[in-house]
BAPALUM-278072 format. One record per residue (C-alpha): residue in three letters; x, y, z. Coordinates in steps of 0.5 Angstrom, whole numbers, padded with zeros to 4 digits, always signed. Example, Ala and Ser with C-alpha at 12.3 -4.5 7.8 and 13.67 -1.06 7.14 Angstrom:
ALA+0025-0009+0016/SER+0027-0002+0014/
% end
This chain:
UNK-0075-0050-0016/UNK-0081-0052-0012/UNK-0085-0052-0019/UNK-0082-0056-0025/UNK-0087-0060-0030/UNK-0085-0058-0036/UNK-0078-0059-0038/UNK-0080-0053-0044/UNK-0078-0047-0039/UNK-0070-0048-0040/UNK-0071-0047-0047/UNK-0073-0042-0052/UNK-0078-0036-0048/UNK-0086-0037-0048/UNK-0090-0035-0054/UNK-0095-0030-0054/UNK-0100-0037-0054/UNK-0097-0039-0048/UNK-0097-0032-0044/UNK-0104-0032-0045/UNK-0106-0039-0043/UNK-0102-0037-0036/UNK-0106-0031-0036/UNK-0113-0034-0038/UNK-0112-0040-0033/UNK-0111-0035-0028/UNK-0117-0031-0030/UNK-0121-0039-0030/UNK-0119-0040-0023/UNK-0121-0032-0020/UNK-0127-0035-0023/UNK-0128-0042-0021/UNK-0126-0039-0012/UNK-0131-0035-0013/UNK-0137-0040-0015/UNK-0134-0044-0009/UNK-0139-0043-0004/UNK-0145-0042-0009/UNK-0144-0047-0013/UNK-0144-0054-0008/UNK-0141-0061-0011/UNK-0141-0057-0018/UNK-0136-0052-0015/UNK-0131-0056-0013/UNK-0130-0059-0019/UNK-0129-0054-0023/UNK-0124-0051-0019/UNK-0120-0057-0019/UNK-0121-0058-0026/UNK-0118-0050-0026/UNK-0112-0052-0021/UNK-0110-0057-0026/UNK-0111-0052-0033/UNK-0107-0046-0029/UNK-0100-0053-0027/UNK-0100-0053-0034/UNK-0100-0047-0036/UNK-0095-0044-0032/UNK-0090-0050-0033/UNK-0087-0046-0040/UNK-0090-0039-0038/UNK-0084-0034-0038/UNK-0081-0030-0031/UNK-0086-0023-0033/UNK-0092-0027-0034/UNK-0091-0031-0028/UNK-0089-0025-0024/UNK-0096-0022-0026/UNK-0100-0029-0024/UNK-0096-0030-0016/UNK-0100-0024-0012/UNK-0106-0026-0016/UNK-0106-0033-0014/UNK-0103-0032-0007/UNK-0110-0027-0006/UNK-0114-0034-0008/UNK-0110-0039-0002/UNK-0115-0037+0005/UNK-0121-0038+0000/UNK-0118-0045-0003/UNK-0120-0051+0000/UNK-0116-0055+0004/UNK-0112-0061+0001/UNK-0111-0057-0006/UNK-0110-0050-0003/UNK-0103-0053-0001/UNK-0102-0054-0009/UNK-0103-0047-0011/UNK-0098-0045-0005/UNK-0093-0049-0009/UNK-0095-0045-0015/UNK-0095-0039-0012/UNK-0089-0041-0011/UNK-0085-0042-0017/UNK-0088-0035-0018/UNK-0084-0032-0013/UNK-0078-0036-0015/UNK-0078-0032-0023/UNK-0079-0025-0020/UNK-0086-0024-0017/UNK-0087-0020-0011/UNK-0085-0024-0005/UNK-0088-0020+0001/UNK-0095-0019-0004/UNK-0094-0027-0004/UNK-0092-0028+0004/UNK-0098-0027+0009/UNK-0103-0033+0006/UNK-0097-0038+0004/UNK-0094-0036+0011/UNK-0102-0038+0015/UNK-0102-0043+0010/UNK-0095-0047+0013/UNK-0098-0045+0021/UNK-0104-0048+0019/UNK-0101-0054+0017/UNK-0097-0054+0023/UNK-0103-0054+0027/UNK-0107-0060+0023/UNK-0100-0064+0024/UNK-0100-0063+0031/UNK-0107-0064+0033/UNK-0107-0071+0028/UNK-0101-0073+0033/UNK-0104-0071+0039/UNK-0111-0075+0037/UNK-0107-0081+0034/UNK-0104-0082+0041/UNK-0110-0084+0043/UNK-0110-0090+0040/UNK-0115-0094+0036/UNK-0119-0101+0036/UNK-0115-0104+0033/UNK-0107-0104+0034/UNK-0104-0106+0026/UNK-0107-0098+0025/UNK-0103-0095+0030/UNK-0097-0093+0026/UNK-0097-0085+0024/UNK-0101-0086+0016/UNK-0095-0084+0011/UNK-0099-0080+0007/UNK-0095-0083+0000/UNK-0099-0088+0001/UNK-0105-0088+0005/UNK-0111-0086+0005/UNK-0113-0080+0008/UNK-0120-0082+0009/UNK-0118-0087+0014/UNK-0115-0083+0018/UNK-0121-0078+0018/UNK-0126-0084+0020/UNK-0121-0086+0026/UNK-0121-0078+0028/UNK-0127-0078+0028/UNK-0129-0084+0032/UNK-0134-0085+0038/UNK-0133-0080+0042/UNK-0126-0076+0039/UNK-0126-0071+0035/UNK-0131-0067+0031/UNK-0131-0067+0023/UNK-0128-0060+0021/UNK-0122-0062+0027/UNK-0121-0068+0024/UNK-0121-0066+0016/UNK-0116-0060+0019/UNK-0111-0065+0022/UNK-0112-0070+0017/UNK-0110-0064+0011/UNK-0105-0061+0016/UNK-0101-0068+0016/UNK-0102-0069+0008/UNK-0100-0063+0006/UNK-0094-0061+0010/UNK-0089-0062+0006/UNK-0093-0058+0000/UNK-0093-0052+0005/UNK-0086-0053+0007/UNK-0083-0052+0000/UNK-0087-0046-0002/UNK-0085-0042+0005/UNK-0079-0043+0004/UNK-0079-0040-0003/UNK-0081-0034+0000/UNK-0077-0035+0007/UNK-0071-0035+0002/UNK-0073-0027+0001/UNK-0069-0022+0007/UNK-0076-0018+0006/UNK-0080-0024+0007/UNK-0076-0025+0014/UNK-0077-0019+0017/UNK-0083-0018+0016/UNK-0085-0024+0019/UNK-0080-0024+0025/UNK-0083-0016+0026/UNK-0090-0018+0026/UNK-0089-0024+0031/UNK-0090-0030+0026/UNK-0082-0033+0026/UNK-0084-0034+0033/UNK-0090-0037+0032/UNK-0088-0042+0027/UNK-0080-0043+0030/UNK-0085-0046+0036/UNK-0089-0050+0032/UNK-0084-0053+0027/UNK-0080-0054+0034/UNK-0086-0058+0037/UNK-0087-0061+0030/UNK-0079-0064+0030/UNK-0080-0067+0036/UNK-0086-0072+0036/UNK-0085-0073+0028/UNK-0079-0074+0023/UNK-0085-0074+0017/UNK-0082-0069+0013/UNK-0075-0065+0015/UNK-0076-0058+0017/UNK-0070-0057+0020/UNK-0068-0052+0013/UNK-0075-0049+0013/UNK-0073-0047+0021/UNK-0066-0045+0020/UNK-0069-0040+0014/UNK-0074-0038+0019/UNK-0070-0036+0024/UNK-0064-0032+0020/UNK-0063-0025+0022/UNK-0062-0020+0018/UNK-0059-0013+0018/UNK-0058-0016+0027/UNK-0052-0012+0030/UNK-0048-0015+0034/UNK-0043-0014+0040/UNK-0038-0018+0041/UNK-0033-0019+0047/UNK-0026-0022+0046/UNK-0024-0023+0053/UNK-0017-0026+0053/UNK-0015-0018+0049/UNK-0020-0015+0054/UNK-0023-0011+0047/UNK-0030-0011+0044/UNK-0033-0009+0037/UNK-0040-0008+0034/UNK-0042-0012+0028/UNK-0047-0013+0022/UNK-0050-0020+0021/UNK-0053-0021+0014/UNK-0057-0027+0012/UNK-0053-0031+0017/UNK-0057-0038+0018/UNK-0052-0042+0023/UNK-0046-0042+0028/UNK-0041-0045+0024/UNK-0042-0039+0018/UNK-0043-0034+0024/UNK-0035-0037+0027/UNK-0031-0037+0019/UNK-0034-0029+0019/UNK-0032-0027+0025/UNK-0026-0030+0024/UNK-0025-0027+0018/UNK-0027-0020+0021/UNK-0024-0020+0027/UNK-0017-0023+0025/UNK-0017-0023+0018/UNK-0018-0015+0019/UNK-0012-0014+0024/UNK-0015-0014+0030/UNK-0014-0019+0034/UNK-0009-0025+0033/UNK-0009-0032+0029/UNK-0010-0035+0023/UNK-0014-0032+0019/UNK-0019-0036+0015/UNK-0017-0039+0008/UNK-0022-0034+0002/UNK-0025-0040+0000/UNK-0028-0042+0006/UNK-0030-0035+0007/UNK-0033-0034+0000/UNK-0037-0040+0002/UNK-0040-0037+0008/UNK-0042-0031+0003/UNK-0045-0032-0004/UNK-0040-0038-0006/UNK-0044-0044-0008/UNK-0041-0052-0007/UNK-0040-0054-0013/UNK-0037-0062-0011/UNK-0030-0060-0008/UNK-0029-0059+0000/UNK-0026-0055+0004/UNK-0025-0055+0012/UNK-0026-0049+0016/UNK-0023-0049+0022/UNK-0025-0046+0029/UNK-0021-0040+0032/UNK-0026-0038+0038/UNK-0031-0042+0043/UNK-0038-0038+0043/UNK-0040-0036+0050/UNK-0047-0033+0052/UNK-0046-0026+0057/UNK-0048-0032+0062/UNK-0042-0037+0061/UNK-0047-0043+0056/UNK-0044-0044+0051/UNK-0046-0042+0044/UNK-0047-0048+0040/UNK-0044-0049+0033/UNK-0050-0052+0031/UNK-0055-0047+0033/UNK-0057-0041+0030/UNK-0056-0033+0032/UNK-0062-0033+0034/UNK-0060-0037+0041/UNK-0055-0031+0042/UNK-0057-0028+0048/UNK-0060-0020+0047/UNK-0057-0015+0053/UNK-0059-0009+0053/UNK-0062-0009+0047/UNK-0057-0012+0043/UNK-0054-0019+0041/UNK-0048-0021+0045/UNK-0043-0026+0045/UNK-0037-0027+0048/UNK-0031-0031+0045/UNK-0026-0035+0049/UNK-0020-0038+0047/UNK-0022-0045+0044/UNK-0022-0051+0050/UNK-0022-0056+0044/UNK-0020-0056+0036/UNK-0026-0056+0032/UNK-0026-0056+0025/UNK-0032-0057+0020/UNK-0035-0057+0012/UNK-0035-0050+0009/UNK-0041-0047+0007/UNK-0049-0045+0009/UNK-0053-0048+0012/UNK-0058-0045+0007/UNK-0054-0044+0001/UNK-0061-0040-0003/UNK-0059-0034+0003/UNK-0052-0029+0002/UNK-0049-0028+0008/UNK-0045-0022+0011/UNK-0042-0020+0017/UNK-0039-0013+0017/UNK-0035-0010+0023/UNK-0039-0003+0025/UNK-0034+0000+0030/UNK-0029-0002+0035/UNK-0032-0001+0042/UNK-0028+0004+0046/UNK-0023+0000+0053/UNK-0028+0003+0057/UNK-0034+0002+0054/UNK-0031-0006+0052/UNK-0028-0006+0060/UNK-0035-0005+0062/UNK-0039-0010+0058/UNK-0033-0016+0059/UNK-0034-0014+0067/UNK-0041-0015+0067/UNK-0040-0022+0064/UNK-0040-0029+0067/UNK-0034-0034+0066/UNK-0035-0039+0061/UNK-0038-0046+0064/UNK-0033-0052+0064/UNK-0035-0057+0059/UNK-0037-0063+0063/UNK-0044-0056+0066/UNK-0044-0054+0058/UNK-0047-0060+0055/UNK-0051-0062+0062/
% end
């Protein structure tokens, strides 16, 4: 859960009183983001005191009620200010996560996380510039500091303005807020699409790529990962030492680990190509199963090649396999080495599957293998 104040939720469902306090701290908060501008300092404080009523209220608000309340909050996010806009994402949500619609909820929360992002990397870049005094140049943790010294050293003698300043500051504060509620609705195959169709997966995979390598503030290597996760992807795999080919389904597949024990379980548990097939739990835990304290090791039966001989790392994600005309193609080559790893998902909130589609003709599998590059030796792959 992102959202869990109240331990009254997991007990009996909500009463009529509790369905109306969650619909009229709703209406509260319409109202007070609509007096915003008009009503100056007076304003923003009663939208705070409405933000606090509509956390109490939801805590023991039942999935209907709460399903109700998401879109109508996720439409309040863009015109929030800044710092609790990020507490209201969390509530929109835990709103998501008991059944509100995800793809009514996703753009705003979506814009909300790249702006943070942005903010995050504009305080790195104006932090690096240093101070006057050289105790301040520790990156401020955001647990324990005071943001308002952070604005007055961005907006030092000739740095930067202000608004810049408070953007990065509430980027910087209010990532980790972003990144939870994202990543309830990234949990959604619907969300995912849409966003990889209207270019903003690429967008935030940039940034959160750009973020993880300046700052380990906040762990965004799961958010990324979810971010990047294909869905209903075709695939066309190429087993050279056979000289065959196939065309498969990805679903929900979040790293390569769980992409190597499917295609294992497709290809040689289906009986068409030699080798051990993997054990069913293994395979259970690459789909739906969850971990549930036992451990099981799966075991490698190929090395992933790209059409152009790099190898494709186990560590990575599908989404680093190459696309040749029009379709993701990977290349699997006897394994140079024994590779063996922990079951399981990446991302255990996300199902995953991977269906074999059709066996691609000889001539056809010949083609597509003539096409492709001989996999580099280990010492070049890892250069």
């Amino acid at each position: 859960m992102v959202f869990d104040p109240h331990s009254t939720q997991h007990g009996p469902g909500p009463s009529n009183s509790q369905q109306c306090a969650l619909a009229g701290a709703v209406g509260a908060l319409e109202a007070a983001a609509g007096g915003l501008a008009a009503d100056g300092p007076d304003g923003g404080e009663r939208f705070d005191a409405a933000l606090r009523r509509l956390g109490g209220a939801l805590g023991p608000a039942g999935e209907a009620e709460s399903a109700a309340a998401g879109p109508r909050l996720a439409a309040l996010l863009l015109d929030t200010p800044l710092f609790p806009r990020a507490h209201l994402a969390m509530m929109v949500g835990a709103c998501v996560e008991r059944g509100a619609d995800p793809v009514a909820c996703a753009d705003p929360v979506l814009a909300g996380l790249r702006a943070a992002l942005t903010g995050a990397l504009l305080l790195l870049d104006r932090w690096e510039e240093g101070g006057e005094d050289d105790d301040e140049d520790a990156l401020p943790d955001p647990d324990r500091d005071d943001p308002g010294r952070a604005h007055a050293r961005l907006t030092g003698p000739g740095r930067t303005d202000p608004w810049h300043a408070h953007r990065a500051v509430a980027g910087w504060w209010t990532l980790g807020l972003w990144q939870r509620a994202a990543f309830a609705l990234c949990t959604h195959a619907a969300v995912r699409r849409a966003a990889r169709a209207d270019g903003v997966t690429e967008v935030l995979g940039e940034l959160i790529d750009r973020y993880r390598e300046r700052s380990d503030q906040h762990d965004l290597k799961g958010l990324r990962y979810l971010a990047a996760t294909l869905d209903d992807e075709p695939l066309l795999v190429l087993h050279r030492p056979s000289g065959t080919g196939y065309l498969l389904r990805m679903d929900g597949l979040t790293d390569n680990f769980q992409l190597h024990t499917l295609l294992a379980e497709a290809l040689i548990g289906g009986g068409h190509l030699p080798g051990d097939r993997p054990d069913p739990e293994v395979v259970a835990l690459s789909r739906t199963r969850w971990l549930d304290g036992r451990r099981f090791i799966a075991t490698g039966a190929f090395n992933l090649v790209a059409p152009d001989g790099g190898w494709i790392w186990h560590e990575g994600m599908p989404e680093s396999i190459p696309v040749v005309d029009g379709v993701r193609t990977l290349v699997l080559d006897p394994q140079p080495f024994e590779r063996s790893w922990a079951a399981g998902r990446f991302v255990e909130q996300v199902p995953g599957d991977l269906r074999l589609e059709r066996v691609l003709a000889p001539h056809e599998a010949a083609a597509r293998l003539a096409a492709a590059a001989p996999a580099l030796p280990f010492e070049q792959a890892v250069r």
